[in-house]
PyMOL Python script that loads the backbone (N, CA, C, O; Angstrom):
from pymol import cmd

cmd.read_pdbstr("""\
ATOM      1  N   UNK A   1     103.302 126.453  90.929  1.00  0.00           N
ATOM      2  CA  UNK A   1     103.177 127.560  91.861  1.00  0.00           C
ATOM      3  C   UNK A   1     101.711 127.657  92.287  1.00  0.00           C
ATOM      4  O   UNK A   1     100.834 127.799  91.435  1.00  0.00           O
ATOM      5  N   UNK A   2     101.407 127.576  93.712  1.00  0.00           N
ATOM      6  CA  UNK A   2      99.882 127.755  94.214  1.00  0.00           C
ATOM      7  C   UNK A   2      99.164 129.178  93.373  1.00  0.00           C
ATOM      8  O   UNK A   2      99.592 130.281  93.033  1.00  0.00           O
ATOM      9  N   UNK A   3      98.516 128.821  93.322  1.00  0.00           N
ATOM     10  CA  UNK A   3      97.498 130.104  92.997  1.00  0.00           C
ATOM     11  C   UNK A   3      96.095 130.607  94.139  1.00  0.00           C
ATOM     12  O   UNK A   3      95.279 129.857  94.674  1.00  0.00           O
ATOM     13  N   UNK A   4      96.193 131.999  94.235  1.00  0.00           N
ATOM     14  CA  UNK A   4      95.398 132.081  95.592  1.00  0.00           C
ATOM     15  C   UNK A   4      94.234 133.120  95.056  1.00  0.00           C
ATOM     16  O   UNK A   4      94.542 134.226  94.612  1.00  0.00           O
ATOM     17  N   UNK A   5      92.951 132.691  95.132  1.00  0.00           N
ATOM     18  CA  UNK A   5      91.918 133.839  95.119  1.00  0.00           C
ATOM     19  C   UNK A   5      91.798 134.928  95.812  1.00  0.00           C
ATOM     20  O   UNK A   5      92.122 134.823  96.995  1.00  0.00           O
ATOM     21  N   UNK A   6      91.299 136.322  95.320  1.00  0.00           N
ATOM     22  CA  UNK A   6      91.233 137.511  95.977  1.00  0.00           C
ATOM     23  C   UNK A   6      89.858 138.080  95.525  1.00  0.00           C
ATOM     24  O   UNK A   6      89.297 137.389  94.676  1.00  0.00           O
ATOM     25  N   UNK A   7      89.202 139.207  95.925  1.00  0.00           N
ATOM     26  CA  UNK A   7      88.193 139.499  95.899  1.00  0.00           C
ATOM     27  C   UNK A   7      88.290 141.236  96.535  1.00  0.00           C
ATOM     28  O   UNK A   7      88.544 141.491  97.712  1.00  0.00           O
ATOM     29  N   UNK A   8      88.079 142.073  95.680  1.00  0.00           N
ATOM     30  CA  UNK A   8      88.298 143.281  95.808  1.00  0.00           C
ATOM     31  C   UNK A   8      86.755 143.968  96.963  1.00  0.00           C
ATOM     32  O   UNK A   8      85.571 143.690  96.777  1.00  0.00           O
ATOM     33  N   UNK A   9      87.080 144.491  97.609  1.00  0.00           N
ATOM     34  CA  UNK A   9      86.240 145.218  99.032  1.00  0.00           C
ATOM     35  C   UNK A   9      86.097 146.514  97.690  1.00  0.00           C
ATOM     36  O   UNK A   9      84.908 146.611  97.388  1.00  0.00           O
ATOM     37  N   UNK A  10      86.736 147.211  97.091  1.00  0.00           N
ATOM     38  CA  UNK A  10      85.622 148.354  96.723  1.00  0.00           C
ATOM     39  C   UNK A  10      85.056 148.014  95.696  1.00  0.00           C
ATOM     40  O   UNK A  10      83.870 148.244  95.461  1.00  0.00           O
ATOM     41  N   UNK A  11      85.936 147.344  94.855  1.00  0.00           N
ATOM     42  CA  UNK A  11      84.586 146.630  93.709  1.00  0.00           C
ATOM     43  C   UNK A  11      83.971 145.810  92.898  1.00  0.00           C
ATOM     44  O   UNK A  11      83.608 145.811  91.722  1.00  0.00           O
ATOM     45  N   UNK A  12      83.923 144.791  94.209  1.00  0.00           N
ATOM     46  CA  UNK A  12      83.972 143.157  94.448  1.00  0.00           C
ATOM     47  C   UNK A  12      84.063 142.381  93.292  1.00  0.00           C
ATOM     48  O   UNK A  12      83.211 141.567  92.936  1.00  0.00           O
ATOM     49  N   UNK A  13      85.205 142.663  92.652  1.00  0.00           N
ATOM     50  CA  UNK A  13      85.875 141.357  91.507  1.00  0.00           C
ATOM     51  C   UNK A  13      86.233 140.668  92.404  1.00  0.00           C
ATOM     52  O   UNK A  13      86.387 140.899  93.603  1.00  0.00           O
ATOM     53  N   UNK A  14      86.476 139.107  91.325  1.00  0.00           N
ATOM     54  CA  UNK A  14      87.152 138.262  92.066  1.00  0.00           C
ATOM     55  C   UNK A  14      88.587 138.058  91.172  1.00  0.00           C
ATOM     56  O   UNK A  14      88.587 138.534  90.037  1.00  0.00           O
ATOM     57  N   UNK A  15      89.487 137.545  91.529  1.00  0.00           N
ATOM     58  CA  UNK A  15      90.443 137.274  90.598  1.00  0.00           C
ATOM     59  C   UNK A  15      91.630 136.873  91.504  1.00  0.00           C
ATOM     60  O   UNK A  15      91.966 137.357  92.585  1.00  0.00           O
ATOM     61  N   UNK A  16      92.286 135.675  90.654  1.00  0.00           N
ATOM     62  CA  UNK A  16      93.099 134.567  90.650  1.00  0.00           C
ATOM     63  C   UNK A  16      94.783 135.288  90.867  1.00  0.00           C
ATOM     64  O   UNK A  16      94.907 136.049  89.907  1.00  0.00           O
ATOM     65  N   UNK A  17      95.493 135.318  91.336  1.00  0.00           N
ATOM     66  CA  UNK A  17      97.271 135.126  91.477  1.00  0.00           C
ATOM     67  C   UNK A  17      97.829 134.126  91.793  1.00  0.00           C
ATOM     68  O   UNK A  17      97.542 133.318  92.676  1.00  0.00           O
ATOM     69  N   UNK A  18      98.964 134.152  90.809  1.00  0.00           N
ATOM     70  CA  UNK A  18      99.827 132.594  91.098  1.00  0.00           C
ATOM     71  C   UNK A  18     101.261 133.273  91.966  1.00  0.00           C
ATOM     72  O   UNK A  18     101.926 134.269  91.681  1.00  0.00           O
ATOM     73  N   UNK A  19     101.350 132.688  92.653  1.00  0.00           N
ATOM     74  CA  UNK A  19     102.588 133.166  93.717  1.00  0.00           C
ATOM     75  C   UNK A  19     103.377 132.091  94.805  1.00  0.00           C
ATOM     76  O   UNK A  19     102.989 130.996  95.212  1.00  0.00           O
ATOM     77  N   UNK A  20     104.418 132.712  95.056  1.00  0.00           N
ATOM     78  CA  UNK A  20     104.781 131.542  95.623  1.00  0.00           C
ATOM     79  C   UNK A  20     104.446 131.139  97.283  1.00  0.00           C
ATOM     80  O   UNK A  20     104.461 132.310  97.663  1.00  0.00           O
ATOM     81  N   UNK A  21     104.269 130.661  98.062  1.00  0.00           N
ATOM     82  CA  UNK A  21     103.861 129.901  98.808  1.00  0.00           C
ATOM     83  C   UNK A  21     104.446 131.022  99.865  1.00  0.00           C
ATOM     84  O   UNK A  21     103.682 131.414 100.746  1.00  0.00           O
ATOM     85  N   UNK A  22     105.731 131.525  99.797  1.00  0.00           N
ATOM     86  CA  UNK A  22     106.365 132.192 100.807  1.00  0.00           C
ATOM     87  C   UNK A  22     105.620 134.116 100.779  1.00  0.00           C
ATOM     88  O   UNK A  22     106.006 135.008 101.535  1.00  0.00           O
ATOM     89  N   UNK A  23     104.512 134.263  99.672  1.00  0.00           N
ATOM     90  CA  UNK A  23     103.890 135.899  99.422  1.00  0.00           C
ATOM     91  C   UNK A  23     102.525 135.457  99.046  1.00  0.00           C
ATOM     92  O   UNK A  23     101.707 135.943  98.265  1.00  0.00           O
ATOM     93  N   UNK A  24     102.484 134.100 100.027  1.00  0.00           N
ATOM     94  CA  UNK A  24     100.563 134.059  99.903  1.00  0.00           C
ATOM     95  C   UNK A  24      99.929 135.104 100.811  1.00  0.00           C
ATOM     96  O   UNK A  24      98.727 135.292 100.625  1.00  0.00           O
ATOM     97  N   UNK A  25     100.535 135.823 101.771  1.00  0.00           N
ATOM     98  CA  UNK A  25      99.804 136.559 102.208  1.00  0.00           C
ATOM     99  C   UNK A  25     100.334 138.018 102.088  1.00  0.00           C
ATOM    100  O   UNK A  25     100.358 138.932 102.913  1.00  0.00           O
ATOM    101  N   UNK A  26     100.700 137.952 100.954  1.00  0.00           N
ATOM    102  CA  UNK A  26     101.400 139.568 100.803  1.00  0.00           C
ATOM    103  C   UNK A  26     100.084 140.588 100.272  1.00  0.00           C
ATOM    104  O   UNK A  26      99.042 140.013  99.958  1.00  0.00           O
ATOM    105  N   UNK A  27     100.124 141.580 100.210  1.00  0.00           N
ATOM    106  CA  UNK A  27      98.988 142.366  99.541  1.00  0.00           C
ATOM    107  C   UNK A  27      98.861 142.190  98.213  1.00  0.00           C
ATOM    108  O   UNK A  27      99.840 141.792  97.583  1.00  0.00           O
ATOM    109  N   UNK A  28      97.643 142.451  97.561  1.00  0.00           N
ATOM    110  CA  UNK A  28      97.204 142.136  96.301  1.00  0.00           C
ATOM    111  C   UNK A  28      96.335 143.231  95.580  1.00  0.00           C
ATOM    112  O   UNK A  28      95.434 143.660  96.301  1.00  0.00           O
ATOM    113  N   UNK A  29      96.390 143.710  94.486  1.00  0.00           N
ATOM    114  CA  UNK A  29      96.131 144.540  94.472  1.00  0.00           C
ATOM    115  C   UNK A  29      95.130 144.309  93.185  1.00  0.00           C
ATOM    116  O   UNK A  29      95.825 143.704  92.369  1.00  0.00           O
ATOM    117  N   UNK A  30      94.142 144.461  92.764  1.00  0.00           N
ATOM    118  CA  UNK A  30      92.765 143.859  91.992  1.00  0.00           C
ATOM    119  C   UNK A  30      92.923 144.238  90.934  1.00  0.00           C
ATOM    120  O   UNK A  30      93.689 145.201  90.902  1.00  0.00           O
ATOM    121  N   UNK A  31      92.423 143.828  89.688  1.00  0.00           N
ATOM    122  CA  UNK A  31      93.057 144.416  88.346  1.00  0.00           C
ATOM    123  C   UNK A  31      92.340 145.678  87.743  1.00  0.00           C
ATOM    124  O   UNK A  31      92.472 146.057  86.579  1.00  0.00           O
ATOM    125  N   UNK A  32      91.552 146.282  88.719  1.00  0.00           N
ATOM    126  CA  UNK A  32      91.196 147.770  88.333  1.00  0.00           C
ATOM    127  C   UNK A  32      92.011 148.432  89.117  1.00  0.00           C
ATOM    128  O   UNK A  32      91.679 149.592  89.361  1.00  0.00           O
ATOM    129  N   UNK A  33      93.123 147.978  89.652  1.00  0.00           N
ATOM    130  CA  UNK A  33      93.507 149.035  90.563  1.00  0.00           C
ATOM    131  C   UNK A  33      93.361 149.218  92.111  1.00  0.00           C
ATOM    132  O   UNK A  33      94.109 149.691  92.967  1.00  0.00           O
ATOM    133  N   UNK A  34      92.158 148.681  92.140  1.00  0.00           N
ATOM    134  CA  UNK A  34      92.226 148.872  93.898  1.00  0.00           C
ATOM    135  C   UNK A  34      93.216 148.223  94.713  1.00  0.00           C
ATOM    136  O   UNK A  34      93.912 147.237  94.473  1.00  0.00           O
ATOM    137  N   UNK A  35      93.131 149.087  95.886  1.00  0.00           N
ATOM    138  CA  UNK A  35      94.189 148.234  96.738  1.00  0.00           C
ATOM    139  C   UNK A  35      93.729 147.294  98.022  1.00  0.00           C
ATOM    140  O   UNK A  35      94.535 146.620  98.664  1.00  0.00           O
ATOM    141  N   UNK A  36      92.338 147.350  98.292  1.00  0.00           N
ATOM    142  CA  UNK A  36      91.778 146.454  99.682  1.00  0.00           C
ATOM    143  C   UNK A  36      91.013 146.029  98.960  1.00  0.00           C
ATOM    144  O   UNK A  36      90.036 146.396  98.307  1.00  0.00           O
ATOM    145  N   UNK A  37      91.696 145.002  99.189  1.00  0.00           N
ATOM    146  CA  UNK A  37      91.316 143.713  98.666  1.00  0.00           C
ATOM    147  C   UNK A  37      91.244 142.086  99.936  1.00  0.00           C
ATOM    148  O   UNK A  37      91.138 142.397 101.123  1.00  0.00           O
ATOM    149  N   UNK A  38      91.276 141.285  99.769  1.00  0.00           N
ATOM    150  CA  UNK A  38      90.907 140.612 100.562  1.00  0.00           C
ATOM    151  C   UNK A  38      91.333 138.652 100.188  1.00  0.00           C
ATOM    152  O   UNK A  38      90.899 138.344  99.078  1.00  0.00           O
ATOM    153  N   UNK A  39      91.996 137.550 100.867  1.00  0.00           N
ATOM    154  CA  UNK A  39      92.207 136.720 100.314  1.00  0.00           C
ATOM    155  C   UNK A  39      91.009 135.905 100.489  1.00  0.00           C
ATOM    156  O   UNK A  39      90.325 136.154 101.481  1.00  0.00           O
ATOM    157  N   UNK A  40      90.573 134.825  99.572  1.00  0.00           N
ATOM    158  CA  UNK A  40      89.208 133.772  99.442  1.00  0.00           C
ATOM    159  C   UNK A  40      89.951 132.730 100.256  1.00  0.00           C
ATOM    160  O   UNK A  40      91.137 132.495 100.024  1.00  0.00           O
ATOM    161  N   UNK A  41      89.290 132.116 101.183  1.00  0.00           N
ATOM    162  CA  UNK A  41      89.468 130.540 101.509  1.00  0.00           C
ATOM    163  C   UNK A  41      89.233 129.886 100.104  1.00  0.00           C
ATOM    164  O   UNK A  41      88.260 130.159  99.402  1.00  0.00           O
ATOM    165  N   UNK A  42      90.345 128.879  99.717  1.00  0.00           N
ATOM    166  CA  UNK A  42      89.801 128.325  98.796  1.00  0.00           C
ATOM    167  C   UNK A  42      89.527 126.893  99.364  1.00  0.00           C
ATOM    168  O   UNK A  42      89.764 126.560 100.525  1.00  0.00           O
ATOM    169  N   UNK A  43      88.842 125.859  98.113  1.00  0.00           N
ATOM    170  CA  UNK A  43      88.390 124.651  98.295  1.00  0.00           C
ATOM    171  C   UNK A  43      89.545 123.801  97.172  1.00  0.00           C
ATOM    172  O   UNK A  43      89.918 124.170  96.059  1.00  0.00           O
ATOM    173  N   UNK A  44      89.848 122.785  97.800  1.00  0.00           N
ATOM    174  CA  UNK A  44      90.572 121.713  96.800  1.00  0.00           C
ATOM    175  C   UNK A  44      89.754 120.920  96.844  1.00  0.00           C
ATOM    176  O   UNK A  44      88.881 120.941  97.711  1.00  0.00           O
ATOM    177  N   UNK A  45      89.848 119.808  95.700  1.00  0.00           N
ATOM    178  CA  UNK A  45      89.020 118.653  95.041  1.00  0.00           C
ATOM    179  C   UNK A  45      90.304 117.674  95.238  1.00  0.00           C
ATOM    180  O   UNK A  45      91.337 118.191  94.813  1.00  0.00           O
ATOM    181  N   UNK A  46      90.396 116.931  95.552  1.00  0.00           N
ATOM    182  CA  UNK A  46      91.405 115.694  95.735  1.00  0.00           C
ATOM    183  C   UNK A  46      90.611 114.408  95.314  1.00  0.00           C
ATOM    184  O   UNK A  46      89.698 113.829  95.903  1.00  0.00           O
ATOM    185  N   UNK A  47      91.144 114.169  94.285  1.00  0.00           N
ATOM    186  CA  UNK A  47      90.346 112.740  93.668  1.00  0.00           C
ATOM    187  C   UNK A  47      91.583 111.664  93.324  1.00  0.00           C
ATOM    188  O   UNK A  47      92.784 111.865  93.503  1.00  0.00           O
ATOM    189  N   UNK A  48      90.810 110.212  92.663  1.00  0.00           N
ATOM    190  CA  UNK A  48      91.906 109.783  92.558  1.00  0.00           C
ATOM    191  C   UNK A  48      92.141 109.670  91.029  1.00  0.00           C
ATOM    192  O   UNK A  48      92.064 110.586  90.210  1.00  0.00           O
ATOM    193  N   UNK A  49      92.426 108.437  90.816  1.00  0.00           N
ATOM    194  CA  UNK A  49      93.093 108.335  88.709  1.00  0.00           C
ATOM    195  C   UNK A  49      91.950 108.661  87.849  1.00  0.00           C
ATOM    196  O   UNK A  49      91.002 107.889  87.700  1.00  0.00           O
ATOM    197  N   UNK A  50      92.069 110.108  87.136  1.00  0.00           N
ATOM    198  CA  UNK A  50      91.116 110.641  86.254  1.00  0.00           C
ATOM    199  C   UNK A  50      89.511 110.465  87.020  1.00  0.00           C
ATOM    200  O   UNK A  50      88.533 109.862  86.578  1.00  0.00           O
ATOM    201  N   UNK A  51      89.672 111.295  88.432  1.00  0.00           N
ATOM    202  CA  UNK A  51      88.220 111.131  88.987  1.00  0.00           C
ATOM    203  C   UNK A  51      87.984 110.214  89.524  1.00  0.00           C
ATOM    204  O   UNK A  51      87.313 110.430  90.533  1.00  0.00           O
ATOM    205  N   UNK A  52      88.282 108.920  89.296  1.00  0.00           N
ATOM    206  CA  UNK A  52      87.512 107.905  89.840  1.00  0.00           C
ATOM    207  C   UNK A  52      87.312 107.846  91.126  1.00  0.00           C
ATOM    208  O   UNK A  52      88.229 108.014  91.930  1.00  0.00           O
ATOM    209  N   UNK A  53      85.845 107.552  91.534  1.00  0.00           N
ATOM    210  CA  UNK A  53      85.825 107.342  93.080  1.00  0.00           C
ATOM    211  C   UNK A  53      86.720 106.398  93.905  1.00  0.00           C
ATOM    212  O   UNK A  53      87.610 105.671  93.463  1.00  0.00           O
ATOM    213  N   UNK A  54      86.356 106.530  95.086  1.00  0.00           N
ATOM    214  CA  UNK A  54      87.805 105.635  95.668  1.00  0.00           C
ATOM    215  C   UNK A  54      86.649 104.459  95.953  1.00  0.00           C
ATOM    216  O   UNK A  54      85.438 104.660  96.052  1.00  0.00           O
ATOM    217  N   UNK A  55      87.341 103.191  96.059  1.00  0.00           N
ATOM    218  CA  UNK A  55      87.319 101.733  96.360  1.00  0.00           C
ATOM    219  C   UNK A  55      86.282 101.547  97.239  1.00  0.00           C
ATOM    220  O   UNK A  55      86.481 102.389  98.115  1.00  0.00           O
ATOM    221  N   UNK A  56      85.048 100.781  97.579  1.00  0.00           N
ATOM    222  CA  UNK A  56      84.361 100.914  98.604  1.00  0.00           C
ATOM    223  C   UNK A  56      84.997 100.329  99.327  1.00  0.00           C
ATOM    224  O   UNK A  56      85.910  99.784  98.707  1.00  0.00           O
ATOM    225  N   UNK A  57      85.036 100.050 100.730  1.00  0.00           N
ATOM    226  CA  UNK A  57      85.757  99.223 101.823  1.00  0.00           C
ATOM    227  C   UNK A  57      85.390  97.739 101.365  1.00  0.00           C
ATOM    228  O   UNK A  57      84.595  97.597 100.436  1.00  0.00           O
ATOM    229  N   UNK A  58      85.800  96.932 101.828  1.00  0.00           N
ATOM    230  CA  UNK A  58      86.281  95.289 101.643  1.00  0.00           C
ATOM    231  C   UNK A  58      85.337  94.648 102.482  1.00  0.00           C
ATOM    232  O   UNK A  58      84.982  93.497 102.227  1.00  0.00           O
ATOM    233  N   UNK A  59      84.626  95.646 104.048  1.00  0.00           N
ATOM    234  CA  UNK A  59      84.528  94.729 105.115  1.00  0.00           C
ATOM    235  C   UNK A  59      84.834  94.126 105.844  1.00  0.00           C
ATOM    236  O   UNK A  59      84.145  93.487 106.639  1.00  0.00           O
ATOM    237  N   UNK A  60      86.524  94.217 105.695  1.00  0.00           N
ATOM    238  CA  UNK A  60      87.231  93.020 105.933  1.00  0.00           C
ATOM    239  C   UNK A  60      87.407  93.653 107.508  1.00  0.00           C
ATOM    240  O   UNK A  60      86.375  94.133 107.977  1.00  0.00           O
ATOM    241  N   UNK A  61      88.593  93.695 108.341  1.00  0.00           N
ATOM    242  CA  UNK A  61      88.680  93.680 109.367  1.00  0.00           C
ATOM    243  C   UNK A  61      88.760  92.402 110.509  1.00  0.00           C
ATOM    244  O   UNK A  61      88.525  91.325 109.962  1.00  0.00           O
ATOM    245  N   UNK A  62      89.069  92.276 112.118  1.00  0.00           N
ATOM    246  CA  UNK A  62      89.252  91.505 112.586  1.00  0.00           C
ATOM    247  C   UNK A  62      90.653  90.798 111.995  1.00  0.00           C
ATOM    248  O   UNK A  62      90.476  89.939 111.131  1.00  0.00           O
ATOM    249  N   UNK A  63      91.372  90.952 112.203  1.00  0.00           N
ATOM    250  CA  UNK A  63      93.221  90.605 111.986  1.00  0.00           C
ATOM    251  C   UNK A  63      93.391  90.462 110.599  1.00  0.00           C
ATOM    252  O   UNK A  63      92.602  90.683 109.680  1.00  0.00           O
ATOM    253  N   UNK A  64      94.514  90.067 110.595  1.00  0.00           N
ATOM    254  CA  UNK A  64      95.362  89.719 109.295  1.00  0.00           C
ATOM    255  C   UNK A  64      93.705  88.877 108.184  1.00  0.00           C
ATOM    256  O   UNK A  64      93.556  89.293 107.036  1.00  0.00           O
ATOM    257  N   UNK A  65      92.823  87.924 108.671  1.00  0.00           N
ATOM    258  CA  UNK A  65      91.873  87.164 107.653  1.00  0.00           C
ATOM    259  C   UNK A  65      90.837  88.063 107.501  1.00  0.00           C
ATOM    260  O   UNK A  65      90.105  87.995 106.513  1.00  0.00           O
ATOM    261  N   UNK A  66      90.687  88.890 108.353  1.00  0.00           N
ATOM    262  CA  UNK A  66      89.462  89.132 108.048  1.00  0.00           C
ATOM    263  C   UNK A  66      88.176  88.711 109.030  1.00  0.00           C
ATOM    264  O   UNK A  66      87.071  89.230 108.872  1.00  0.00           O
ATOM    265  N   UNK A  67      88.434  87.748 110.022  1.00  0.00           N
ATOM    266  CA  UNK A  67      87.535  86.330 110.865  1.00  0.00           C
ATOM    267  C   UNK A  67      86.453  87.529 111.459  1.00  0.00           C
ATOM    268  O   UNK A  67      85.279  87.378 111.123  1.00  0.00           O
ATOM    269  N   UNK A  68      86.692  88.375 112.077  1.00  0.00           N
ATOM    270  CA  UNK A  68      85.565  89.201 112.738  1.00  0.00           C
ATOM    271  C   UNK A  68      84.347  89.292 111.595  1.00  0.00           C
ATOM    272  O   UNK A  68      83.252  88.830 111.918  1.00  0.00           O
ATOM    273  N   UNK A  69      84.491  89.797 110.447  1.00  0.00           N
ATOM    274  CA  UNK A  69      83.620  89.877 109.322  1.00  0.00           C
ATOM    275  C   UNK A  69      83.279  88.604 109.062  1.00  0.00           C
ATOM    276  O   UNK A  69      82.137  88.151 109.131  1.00  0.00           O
ATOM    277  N   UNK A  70      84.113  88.105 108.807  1.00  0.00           N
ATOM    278  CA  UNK A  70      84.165  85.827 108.608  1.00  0.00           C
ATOM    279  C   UNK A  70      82.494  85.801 109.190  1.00  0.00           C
ATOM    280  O   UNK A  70      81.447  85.793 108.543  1.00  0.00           O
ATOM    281  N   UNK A  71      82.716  85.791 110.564  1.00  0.00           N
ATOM    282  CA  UNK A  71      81.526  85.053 111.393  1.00  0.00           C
ATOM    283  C   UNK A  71      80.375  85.962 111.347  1.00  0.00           C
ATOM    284  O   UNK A  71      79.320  85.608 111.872  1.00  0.00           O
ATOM    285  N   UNK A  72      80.468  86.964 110.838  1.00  0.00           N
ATOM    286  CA  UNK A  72      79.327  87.713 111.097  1.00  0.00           C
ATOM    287  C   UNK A  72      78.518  87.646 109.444  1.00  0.00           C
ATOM    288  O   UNK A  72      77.440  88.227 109.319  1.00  0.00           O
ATOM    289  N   UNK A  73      79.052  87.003 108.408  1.00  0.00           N
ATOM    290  CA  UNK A  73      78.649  87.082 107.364  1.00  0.00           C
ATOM    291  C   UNK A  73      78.266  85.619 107.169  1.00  0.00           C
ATOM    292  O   UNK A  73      78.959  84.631 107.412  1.00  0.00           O
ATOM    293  N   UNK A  74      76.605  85.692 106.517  1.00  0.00           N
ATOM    294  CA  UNK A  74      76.031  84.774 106.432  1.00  0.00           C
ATOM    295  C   UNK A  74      75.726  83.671 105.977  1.00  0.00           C
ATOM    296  O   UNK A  74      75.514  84.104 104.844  1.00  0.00           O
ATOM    297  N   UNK A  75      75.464  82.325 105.857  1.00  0.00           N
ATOM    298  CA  UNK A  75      76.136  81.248 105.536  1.00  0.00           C
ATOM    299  C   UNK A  75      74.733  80.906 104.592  1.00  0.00           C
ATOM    300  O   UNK A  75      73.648  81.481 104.500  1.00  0.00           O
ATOM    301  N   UNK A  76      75.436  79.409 103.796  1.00  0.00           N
ATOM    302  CA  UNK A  76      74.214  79.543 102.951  1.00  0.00           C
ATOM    303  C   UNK A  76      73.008  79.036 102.992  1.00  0.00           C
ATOM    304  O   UNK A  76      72.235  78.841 102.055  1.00  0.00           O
ATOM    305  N   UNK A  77      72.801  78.718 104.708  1.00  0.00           N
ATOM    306  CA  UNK A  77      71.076  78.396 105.252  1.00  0.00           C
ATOM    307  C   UNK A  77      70.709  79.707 105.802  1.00  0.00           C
ATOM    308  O   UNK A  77      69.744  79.661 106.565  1.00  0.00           O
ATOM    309  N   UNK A  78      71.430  81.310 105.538  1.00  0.00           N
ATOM    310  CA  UNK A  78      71.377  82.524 106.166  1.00  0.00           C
ATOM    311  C   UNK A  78      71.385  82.627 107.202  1.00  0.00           C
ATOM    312  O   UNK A  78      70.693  83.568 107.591  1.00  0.00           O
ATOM    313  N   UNK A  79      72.161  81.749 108.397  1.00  0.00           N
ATOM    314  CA  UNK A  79      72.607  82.133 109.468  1.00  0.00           C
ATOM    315  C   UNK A  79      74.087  82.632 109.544  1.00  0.00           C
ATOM    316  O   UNK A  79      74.768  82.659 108.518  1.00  0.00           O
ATOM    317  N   UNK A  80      74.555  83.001 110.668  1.00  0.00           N
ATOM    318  CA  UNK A  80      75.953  83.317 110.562  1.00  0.00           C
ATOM    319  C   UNK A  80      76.605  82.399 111.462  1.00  0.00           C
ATOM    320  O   UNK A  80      76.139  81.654 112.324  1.00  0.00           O
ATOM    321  N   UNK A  81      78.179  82.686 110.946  1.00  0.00           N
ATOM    322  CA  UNK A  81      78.917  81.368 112.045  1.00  0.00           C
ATOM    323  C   UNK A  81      78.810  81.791 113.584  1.00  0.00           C
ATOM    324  O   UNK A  81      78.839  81.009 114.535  1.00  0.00           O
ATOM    325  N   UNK A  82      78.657  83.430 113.653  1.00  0.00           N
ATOM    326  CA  UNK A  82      78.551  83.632 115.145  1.00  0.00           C
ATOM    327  C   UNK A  82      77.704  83.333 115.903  1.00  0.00           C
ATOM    328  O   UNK A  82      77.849  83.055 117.094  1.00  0.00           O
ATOM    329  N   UNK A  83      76.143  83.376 114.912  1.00  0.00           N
ATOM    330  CA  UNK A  83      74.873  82.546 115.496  1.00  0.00           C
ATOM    331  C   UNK A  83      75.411  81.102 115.735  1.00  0.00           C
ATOM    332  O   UNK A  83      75.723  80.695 116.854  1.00  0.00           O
ATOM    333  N   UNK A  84      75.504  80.278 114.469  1.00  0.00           N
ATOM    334  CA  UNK A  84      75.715  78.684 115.256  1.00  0.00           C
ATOM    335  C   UNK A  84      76.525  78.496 116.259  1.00  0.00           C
ATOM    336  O   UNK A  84      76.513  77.416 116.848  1.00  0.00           O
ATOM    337  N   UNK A  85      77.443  79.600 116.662  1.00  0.00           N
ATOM    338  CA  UNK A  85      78.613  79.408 117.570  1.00  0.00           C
ATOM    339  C   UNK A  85      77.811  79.601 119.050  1.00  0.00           C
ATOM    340  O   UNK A  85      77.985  78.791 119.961  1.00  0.00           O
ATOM    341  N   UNK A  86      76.851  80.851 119.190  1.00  0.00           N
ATOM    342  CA  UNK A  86      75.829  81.133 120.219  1.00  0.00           C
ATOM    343  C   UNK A  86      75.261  80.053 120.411  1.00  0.00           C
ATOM    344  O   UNK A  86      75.215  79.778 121.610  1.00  0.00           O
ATOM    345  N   UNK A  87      74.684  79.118 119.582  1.00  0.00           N
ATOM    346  CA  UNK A  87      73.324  77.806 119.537  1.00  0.00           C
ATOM    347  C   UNK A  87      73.921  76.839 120.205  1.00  0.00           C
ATOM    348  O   UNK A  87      73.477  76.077 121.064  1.00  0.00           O
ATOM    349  N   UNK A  88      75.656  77.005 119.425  1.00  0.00           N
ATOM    350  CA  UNK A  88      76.275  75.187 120.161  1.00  0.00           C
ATOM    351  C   UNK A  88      76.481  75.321 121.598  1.00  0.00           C
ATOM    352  O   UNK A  88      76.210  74.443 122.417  1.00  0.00           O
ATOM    353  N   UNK A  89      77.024  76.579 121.885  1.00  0.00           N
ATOM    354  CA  UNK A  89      77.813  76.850 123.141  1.00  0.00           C
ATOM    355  C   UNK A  89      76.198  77.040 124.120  1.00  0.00           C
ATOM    356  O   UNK A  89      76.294  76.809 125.325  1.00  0.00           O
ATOM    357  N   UNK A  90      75.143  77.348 123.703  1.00  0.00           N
ATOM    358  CA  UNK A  90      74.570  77.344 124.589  1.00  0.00           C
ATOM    359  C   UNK A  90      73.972  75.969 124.983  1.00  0.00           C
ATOM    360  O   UNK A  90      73.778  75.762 126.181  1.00  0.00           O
ATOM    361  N   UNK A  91      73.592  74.789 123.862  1.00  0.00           N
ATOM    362  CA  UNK A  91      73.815  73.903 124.298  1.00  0.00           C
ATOM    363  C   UNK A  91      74.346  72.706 125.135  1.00  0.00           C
ATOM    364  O   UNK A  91      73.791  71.749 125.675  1.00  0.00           O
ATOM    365  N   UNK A  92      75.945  73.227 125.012  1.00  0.00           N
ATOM    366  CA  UNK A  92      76.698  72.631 125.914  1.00  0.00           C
ATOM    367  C   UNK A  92      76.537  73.240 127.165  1.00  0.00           C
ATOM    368  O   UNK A  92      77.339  72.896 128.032  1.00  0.00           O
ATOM    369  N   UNK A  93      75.891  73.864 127.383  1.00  0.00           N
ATOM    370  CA  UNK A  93      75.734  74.328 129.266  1.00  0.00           C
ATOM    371  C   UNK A  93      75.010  73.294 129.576  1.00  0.00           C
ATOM    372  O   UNK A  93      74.631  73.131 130.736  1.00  0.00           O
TER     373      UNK A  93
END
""", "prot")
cmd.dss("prot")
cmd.show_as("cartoon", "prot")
cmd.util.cbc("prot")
cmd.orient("prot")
């Protein structure tokens, strides 16, 4: 069952109700008694298995292989295949 924060206007407690989804916005009434009271925006944390951060990206991209990243990643004289591809083709003009 969601639980929704409240926060009392005359004498600003805060405090927690669990309710159901269909009397999240019903009135609430603060545990001294007051009756204007007020609901909190709350914040969720969405993580993944026990916290762990999520996966950095791959890089991958450019179709099904990957080839856009392919050519742009550097070879092992540190050029890239898209450079030698620029060098040959401009040659052949």
């Amino acid at each position: 069952m969601p639980r929704y924060d409240f926060r009392c206007r005359s004498c600003g407690a805060t405090f927690e109700l669990s309710r159901p989804m269909a009397r999240a916005n019903d009135p609430a009434v603060c545990p001294q008694g007051h009756p204007d009271t007020v609901k909190l925006l709350s914040t969720v944390a969405v993580t993944g298995a026990a916290g762990a951060a999520a996966p950095a990206p791959s890089g991958g991209g450019g179709g099904c292989c990957g080839a856009a990243a392919a050519a742009d990643r550097p070879r092992g004289d540190g050029t890239s295949e898209a450079t030698v591809h620029r060098k040959v083709t401009a040659r052949r003009k």
